[in-house]
C-alpha positions in Angstrom: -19.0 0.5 7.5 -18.2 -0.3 4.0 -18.1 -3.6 1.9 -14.6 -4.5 2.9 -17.0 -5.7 5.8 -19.1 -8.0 4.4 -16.8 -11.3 5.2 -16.2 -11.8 8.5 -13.5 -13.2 10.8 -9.9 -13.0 9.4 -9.4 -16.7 10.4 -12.0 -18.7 8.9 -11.1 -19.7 5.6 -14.4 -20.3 4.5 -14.7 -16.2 5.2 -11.4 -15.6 3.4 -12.7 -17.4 0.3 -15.5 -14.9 -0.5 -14.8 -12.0 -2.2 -16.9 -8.5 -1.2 -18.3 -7.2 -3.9 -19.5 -3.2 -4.5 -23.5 -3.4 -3.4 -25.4 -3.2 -6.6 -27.4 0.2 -7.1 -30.9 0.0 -5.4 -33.7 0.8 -8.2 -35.3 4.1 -6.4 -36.8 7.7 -7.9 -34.6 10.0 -9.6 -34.1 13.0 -7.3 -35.1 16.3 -7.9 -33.1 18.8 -9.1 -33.1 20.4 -5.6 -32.0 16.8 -3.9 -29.5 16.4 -6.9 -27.8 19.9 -6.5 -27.7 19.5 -2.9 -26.3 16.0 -3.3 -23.2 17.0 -5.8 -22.8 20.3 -3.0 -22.0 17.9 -0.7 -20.0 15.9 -2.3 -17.7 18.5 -3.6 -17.5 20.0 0.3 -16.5 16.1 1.2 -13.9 16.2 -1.3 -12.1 19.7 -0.7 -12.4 18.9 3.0 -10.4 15.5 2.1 -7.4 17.3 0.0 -7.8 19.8 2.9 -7.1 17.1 5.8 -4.4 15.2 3.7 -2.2 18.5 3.8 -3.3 19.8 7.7 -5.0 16.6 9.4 -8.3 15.9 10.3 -7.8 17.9 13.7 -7.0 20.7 11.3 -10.4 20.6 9.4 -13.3 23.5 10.1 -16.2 24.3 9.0 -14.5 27.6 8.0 -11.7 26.1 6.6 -13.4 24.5 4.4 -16.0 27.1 3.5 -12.8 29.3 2.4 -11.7 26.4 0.1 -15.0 26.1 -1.3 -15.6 30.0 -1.5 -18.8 29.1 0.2 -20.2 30.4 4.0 -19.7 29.2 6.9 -23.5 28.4 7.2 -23.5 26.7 3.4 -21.2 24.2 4.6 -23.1 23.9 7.8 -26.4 23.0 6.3 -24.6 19.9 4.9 -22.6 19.3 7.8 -24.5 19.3 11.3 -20.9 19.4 13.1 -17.3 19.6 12.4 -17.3 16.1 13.7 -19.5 15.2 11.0 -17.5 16.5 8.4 -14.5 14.9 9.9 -16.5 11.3 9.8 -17.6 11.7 6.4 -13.8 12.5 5.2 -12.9 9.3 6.8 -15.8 7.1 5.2 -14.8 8.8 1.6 -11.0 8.6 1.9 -12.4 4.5 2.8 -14.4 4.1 -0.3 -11.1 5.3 -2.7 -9.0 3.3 -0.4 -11.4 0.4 -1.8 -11.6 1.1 -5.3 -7.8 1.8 -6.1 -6.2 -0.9 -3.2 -8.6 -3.4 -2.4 -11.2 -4.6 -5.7 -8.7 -5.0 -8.4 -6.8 -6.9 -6.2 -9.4 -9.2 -5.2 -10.3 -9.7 -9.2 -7.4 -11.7 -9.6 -6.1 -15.3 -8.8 -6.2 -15.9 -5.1 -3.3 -17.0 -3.1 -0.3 -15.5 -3.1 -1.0 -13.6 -6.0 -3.3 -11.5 -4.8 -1.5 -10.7 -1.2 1.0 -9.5 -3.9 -1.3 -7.6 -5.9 -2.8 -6.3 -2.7 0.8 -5.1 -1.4 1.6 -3.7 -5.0 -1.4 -1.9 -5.2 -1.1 0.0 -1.7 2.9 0.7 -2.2 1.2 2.6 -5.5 -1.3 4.6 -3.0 1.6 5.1 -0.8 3.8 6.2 -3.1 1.4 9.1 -3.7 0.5 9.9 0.4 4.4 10.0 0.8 3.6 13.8 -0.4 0.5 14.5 -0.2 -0.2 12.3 3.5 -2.1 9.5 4.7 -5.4 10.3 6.5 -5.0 6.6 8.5 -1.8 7.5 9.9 -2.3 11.5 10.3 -5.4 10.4 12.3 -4.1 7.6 14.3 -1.7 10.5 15.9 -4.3 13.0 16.7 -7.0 10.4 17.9 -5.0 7.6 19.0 -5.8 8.8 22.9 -9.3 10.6 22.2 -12.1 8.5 22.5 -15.0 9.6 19.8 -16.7 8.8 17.1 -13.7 10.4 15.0 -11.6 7.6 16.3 -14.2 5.1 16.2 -14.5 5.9 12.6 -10.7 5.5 11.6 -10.1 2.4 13.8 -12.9 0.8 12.1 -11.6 1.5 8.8 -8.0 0.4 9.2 -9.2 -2.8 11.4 -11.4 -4.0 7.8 -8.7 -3.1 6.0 -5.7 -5.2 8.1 -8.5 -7.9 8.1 -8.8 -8.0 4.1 -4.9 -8.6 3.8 -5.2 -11.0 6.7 -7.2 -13.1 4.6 -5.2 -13.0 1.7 -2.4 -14.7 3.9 -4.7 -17.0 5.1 -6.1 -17.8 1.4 -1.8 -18.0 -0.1 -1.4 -20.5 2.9 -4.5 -22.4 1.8 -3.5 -22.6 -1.6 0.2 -23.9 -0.5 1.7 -21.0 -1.2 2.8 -20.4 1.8 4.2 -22.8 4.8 1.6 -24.7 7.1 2.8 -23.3 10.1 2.9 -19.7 8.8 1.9 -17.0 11.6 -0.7 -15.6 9.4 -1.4 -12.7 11.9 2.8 -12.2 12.5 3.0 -12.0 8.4 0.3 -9.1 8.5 1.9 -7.7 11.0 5.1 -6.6 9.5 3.5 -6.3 6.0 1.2 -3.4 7.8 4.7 -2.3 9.5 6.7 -2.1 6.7 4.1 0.6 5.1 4.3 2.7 8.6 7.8 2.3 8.4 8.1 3.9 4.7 5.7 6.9 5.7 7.9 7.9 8.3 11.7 6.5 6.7 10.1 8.6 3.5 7.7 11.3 4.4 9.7 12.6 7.7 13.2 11.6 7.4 13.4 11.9 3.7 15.2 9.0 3.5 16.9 7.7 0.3 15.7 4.5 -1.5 13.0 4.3 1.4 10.3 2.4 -1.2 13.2 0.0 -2.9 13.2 -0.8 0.6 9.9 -1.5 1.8 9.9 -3.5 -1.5 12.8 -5.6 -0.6 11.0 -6.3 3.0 8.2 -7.3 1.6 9.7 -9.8 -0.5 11.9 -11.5 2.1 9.3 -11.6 4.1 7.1 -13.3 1.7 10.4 -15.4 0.7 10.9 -16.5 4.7 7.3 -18.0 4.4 7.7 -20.1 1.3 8.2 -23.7 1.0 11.7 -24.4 0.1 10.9 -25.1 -3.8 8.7 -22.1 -4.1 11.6 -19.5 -1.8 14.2 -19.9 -4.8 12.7 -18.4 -7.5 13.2 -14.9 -8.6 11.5 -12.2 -6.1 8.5 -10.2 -8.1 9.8 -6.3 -9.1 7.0 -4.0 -8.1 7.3 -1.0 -10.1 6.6 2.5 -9.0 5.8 5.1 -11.2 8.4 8.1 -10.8 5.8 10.8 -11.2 4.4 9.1 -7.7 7.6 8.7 -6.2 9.3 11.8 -4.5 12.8 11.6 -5.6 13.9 12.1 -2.3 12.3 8.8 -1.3 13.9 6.8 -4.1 18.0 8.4 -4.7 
């Protein structure tokens, strides 16, 4: 579906070593002004209908909906977007790319090893941080589709699944480095580093729960400390800071 896709099995540390890169731009004719218009169109209806699902869910998204948004008709929108199904796909595949470009690539720019599993984890506790308001179109959508077979679901399973394989690997690449223990669980450590962010969204977004993000912090941390070898587990834990004007204060009191 995207790049995140472009090593393969979470295991194989050969795989893990290799970074994805963005696809360099093909060389092709400049469109016309028609294709270019229609292009940019598009893009803007992609990217109301995306604030529009972060607020009501991708179940809640319409063609009409977003034609109101967009001050456009119903049959605008339509000549973009074949389906509301479509439309619903194409949110996913954008709110993917972002996910990319503000989690996943500066991450992977740094040093490998457990640096960048904490760069990766710093980076999506920013994202989070933000979706605590506004939502989080992998979670929303794993509620209304987890039970409804589709290309909908297809779409958001496939998207999560490359990204829980990306921080897979960089377990796998901190234990190769010695970062970690040798008999560290790599897929038990992703497992409750991709639990701890479900757990915030619904300590922080639905309960309101105080101090919810110190929190996931501190979790991911001891776990990260429970892994270690003995001589690496006593030095100080890493302080992620999180920018207030992301952080609802009812998260962090």
């Amino acid at each position: 579906m995207t790049s995140l896709r472009s090593v393969s099995t979470p295991g194989s540390l050969d795989a893990a070593d290799q970074l994805p890169k963005r696809k360099p731009a093909r060389a092709a004719r400049s469109p016309s002004k028609g294709q270019l218009k229609g292009q940019q169109t598009r893009a803007a209806i992609v990217d109301a209908a995306l604030g529009l699902a972060a607020h009501v869910g991708l179940e809640g998204l319409s063609i009409g909906a977003v034609a109101e948004v967009m001050q456009m008709s119903k049959s605008g929108v339509f000549a973009h977007f074949g389906s509301r199904e479509e439309l619903q796909i194409s949110v996913v595949r954008e709110y993917h790319q972002r996910f990319e470009e503000e989690v996943f690539f500066p991450a992977v720019a740094g040093a490998r090893g457990l640096p960048r599993l904490r760069a990766l984890f710093a980076n999506w506790m920013k994202r989070t941080s933000i979706e605590i308001e506004a939502g989080c179109i992998y979670i929303s959508g794993a509620v209304e589709f987890d039970d409804r077979p589709g290309p909908v679901r297809d779409a958001l399973a496939s998207s999560v699944k490359t990204w829980l394989v990306a921080m897979n690997r960089a377990v796998v690449l901190a234990k190769k480095e010695g970062h970690l223990k040798p008999d560290t669980d790599e897929q038990q450590m992703t497992f409750e580093i991709h639990g701890l962010i479900l757990a915030l969204h619904y300590e922080a977004r639905f309960l309101k729960t105080p101090h919810s993000v110190e929190r996931a912090l501190a979790g991911f941390e001891r776990i990260v400390r429970d892994q270690q070898p003995v001589a690496s587990a006593t030095s100080p834990a890493t302080v992620y800071p999180v920018s207030p004007l992301h952080t609802p204060a009812t998260a962090v009191r």
